[in-house]
N, C-alpha and C positions, 0 to 999 in steps of 0.2 A: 455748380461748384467744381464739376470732373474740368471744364475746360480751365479753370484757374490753377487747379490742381498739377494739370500738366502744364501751364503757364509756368508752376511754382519749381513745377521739377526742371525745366529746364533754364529756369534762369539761376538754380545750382549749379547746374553744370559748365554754365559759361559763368556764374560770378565765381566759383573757384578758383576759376586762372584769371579769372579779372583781377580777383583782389589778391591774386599772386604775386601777378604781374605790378601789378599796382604799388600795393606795401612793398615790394622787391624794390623798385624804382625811387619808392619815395626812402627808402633806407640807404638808397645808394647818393640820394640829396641829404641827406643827413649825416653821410659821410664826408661829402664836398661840405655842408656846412663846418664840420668839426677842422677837418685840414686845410679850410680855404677862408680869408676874410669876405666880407659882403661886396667891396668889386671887385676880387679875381671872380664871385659868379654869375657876373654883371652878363658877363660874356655868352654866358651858357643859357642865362636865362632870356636872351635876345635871341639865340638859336630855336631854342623851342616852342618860344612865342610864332617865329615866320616858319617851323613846318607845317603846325596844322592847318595856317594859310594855303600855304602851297600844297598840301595834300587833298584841299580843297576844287584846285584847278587840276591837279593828277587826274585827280575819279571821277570829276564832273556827276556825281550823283548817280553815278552806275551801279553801286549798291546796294542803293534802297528800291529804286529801278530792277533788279535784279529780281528780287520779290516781288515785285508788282508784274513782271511780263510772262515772270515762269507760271503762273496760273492757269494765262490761258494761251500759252503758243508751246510751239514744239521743245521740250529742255536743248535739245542738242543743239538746235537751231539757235536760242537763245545763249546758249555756255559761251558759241565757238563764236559769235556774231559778238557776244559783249566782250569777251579774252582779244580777240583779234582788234578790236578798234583803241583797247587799254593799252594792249602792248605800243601801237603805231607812237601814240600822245602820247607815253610814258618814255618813249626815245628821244620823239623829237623835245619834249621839256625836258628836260636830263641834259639834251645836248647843249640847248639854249641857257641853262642855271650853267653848267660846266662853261660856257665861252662867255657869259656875263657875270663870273664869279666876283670881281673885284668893283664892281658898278652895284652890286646886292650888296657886300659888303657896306660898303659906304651907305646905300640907301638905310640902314638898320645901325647907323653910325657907331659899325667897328672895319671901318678900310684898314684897319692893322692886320687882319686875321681873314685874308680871302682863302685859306683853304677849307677854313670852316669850311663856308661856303659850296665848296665841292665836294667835303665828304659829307653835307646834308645833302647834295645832290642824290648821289651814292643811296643814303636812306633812302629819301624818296622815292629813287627805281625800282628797288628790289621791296619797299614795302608794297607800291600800288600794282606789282607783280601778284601780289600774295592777294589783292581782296577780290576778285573774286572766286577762286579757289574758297579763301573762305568762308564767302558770301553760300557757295554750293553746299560746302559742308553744314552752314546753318540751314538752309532752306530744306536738307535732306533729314534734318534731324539729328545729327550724328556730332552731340556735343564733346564725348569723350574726345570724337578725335581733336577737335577744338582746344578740348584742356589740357589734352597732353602737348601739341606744339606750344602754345603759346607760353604754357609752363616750362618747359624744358628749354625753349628759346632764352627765355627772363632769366635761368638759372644762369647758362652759359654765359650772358650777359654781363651779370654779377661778378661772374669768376673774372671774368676781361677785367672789369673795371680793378677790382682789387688788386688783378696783379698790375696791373699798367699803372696806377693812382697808388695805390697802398704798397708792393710787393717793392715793384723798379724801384723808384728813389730812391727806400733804404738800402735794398740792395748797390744801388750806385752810390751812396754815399760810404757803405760799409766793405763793401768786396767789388770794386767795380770792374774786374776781371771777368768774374760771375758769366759764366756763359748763355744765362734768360738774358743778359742786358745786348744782346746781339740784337734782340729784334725791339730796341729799347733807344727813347733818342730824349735825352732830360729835354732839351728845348720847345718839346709840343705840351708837354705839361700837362693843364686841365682838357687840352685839346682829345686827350684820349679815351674823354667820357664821349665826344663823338666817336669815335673811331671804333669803338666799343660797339656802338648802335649799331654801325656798318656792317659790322662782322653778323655781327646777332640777323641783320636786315635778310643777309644772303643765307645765313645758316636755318631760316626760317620757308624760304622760298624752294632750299634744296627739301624738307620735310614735307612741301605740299607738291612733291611731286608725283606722284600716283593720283593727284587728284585733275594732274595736267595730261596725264594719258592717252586719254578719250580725245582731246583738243585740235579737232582741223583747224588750219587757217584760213576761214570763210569770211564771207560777209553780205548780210541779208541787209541791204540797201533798205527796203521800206520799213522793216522791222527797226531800224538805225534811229530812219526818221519821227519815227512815233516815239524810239525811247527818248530823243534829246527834245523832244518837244514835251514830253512828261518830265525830262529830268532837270531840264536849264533852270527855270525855277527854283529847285533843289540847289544848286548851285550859287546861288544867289543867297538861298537861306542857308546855305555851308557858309559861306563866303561874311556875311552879316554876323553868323553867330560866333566865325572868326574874329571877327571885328571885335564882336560884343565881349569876348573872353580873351583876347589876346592882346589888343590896339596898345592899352592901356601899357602895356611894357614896352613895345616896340616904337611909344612916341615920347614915355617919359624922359629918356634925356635930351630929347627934342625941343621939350614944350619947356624947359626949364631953364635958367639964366643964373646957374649957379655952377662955381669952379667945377674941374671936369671929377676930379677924385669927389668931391660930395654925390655931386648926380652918380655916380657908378656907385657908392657907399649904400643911396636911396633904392635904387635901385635893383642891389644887391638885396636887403630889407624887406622889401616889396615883395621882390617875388618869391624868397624863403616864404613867407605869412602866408604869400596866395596860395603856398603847396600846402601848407595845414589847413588854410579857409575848403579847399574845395575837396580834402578828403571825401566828403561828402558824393562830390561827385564817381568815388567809386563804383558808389551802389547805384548811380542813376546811370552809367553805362553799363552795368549788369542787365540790369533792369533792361536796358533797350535793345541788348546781345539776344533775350528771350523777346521781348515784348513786341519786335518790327515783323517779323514774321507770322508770330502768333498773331499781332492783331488783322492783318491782309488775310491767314488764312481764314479765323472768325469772323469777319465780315458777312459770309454767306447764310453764318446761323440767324434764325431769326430775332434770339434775344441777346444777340451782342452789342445794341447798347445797351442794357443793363448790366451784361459783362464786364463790359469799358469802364460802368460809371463804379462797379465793385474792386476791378483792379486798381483805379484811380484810390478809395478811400484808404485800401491795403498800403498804398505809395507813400501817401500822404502822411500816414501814421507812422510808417518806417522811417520818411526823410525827419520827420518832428523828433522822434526818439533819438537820431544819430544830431542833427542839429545841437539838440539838449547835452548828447555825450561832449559834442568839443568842446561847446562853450563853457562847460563846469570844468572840466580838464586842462583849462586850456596854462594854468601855470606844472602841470605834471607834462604837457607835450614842450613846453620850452625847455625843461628839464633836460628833459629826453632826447630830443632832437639837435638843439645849438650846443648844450652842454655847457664849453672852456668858452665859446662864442653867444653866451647867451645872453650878454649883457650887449653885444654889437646886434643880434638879428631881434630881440627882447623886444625890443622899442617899438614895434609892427605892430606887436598883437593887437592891438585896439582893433585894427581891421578884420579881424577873422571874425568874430559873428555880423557881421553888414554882409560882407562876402562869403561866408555860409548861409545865411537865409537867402541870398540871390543864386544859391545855387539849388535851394530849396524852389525857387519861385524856375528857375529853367527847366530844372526835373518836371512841374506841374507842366510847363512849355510843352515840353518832347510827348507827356500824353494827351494833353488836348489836341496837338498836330494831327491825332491819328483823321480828325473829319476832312482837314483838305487833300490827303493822302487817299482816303477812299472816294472821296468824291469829286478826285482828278482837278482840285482845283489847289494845286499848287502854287500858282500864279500868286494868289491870295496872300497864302504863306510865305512867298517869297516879300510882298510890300511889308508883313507886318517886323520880317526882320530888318528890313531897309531899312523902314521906321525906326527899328531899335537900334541900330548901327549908327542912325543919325543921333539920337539921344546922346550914345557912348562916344562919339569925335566931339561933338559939341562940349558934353559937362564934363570930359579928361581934360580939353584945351583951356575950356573955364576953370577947372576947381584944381587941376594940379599945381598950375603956378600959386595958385591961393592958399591949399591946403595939403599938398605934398601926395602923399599916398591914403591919404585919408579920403582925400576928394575923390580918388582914383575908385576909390571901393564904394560910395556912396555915388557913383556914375553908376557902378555896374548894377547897383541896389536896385535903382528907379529904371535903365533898362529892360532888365527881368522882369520887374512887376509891371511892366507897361505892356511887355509882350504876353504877357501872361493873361492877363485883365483883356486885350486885344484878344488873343484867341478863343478866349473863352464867351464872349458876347459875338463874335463870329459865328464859333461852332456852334452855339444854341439856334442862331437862323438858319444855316444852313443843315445841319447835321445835329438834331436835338438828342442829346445823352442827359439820363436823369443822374448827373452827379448832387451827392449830398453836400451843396455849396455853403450852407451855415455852420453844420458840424465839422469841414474841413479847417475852416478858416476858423472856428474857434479850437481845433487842436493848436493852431498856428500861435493864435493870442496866447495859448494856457502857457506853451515854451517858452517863449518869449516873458512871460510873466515869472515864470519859474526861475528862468535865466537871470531879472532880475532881484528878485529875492536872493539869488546865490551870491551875485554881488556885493549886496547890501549886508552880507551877512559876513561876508571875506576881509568888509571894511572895518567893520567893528572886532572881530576875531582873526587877525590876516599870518594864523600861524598854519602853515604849509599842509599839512597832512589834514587837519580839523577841516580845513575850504575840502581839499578831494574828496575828505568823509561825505560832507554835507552835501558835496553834490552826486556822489552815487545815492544818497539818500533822496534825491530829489527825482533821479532817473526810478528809481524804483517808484514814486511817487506817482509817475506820470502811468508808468507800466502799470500800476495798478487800477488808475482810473482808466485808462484803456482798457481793459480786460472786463472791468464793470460796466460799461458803456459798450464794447463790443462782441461781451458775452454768446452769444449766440450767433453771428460771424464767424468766432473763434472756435466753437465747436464743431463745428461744421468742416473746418480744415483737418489736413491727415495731421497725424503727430499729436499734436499738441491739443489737437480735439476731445482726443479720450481723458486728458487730465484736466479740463474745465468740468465742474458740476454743474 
């Protein structure tokens, strides 16, 4: 339990700024939702669909690589061999997106707006500057310094966008002498929620610089060749899970044969819902901020997997409890979030629990992964996200002209659970962990059951405040049979151990 313990302590300290950084973000989308219709963020949500693409082909898997080589080869050797070959690739594609800007453009069907295009470039350099610095800082142990950049980054970010999106306009409309509108151009508009990330990108990279001090520009040729042979792979499963989480906006007004302002409206719709569906996913890259390192360096204990198979049931109970939070909430976050625009982004919600349970089924993904990671069979890992990539082009192409965005979320549903179901009859031949596979999957059904009771109880009584009642009453329901089912689990942890009898 001491090695979970410190699993638990430090995935505090990077979910702090994760879910800083995170609810930061997602309130600055909530801003854009209040002052912007569904296709002025048509735009923005085709931008951030093709970064994590391309931040995909940035890092080519050097990060999780990073962890795995610092174990057993020399750090220094390692630091200045992985910085030196990032920096090369992060020029030459920078250069390449920067002189193909208007050709992306159009590929991502907005050739109106190719600057975009080069202040994501922009992002992209100075972020894939920063990972491994912070890859170091995780592998070293040293979260605080972690929570503090990423936090103090996000603030600054905030402030940018408010005053560029919120501050300027009024000001230009009200005083437009006003000496802030010097560095102020009405014409870029929502453009400035990029331009925002740029600043933040570089203001980010100059904070990890004590951590670039030590950095010759080397390069250990065989040491190279071993990592890309460990990591392409990786790349392929970045690339896939790409696919699997992103496609799906970046083809919709592609796949579609309806006027241009509808497809941008849908679209708009889409991917407001997808940012309340994958809240969820905060906590599973908390979770992976502590869990990549911890698990490479538990590997050498002798009962890490029944370590694996205990962190796994911990996981499971978490993602089912936050699952349960959106789904009963989910008319107090339209509330909240659309506001004056809630009857235009409103119409989505049906998708957010299909699309939160498959972010539920990804999270189980990322830790089953941990056997082709230890057992250098990457390879593996790499076909079973192919496989899932192929699923997500296939039923987006089929179910969106069919079923709008509906279809879109019930692509990504059967995805997830196909990789999921896949990894896990993998890793039992290769790499046997005793996860408790019945009790997991029936926390899964008990949600799910819950969720629909909440329902069914919203239809007969659908007066606003009485549903939110009933369904903290349901969470607590659930909280409770957990705690009676994992009683002596629960003791056993710090904190919250001393107050169970």
């Amino acid at each position: 339990m001491s090695s979970i313990k410190k699993l638990a302590g430090q995935t505090l300290w990077y979910g702090v700024p994760t879910i800083a950084v995170r609810f930061l973000g997602y309130a600055l989308n909530i801003l854009l939702f209040w002052w912007y219709e569904p296709s002025s963020t048509a735009s923005i949500t085709q931008i951030y669909a093709a970064i994590p693409f391309l931040n995909i082909l940035f890092t080519y898997g050097l990060e999780t690589s990073y962890f795995r080589f610092i174990q057993d080869h020399d750090k220094t050797k390692v630091f200045n061999t992985f910085l030196s070959s990032i920096i090369v690739t992060t020029v030459v594609l920078t250069g390449l997106l920067l002189w193909q800007a208007p050709a992306v453009a159009g590929m991502i069907d907005f050739a109106e707006h190719p600057e975009y295009i080069r202040w994501m470039a922009w992002i992209l350099f100075f972020d894939t500057l920063s990972v491994i610095p912070f890859a170091k800082l995780r592998q070293e142990g040293r979260p605080r310094m972690y929570a503090f950049i990423k936090v103090f980054s996000i603030v600054v970010n905030v402030l940018l966008v408010l005053f560029f999106i919120g501050l300027c306009p009024k000001l230009y409309r009200e005083n437009p002498e006003s000496i802030w509108l010097s560095v102020y151009d009405p014409s870029v508009g929502i453009g400035y929620y990029i331009i925002a990330n740029v600043i933040t990108a570089v203001l980010t990279l100059l904070l990890l610089t004590k951590e670039l001090w030590g950095f010759r520009f080397s390069f250990d040729f065989n040491l190279w060749k071993a990592v890309m042979k460990y990591s392409y792979p990786l790349i392929i499963v970045g690339l896939g899970g790409m696919i699997n989480e992103m496609l799906s906006r970046l083809v919709y007004t592609r796949v579609l044969d309806l006027p241009r302002d509808e497809e941008l409206r849908q679209l708009g719709i889409f991917g407001a819902n997808y940012k309340v569906a994958v809240l969820i996913t905060i906590f599973i890259q908390v979770f992976k901020m502590g869990a990549e390192p911890f698990f490479f360096n538990q590997s050498k204990e002798e009962n890490a997997p029944r370590t694996y198979a205990r962190v796994m049931k911990f996981f499971v109970i978490a993602c089912a409890f936050m699952w349960l939070a959106i789904v009963v909430n989910l008319p107090l976050i339209k509330y909240l979030a659309y506001r004056t625009n809630a009857g235009a982004y409103g119409e989505g919600l049906s998708i957010v629990p299909i699309l939160a349970m498959g972010s539920v089924f990804l999270g189980i993904y990322y830790n089953l992964s941990v056997w082709y990671k230890l057992t250098n069979k990457t390879l593996t890992g790499a076909w079973i996200t192919i496989a899932g990539a192929g699923i997500t082009i296939l039923l987006n192409i089929w179910w969106i002209p069919l079923f709008g965005y509906n279809g879109s979320a019930w692509a990504t549903f059967v995805c997830y659970a196909f990789m999921m179901v896949m990894s896990y009859k993998l890793g039992q031949k290769h790499y046997p962990i005793p996860y408790a596979t019945k009790k997991l999957i029936a926390y899964l059904v008990i949600v799910i059951l819950l969720f629909l009771i909440h329902q069914l109880f919203v239809y007969f009584l659908p007066q606003f405040w009485l549903g939110i009642a009933f369904g903290f009453l349901l969470l607590g329901v659930f909280g409770w049979f957990i705690l009676l089912v994992e009683r002596k689990e629960f003791k056993k942890m710090p904190v919250i151990g001393k107050y169970i009898k």
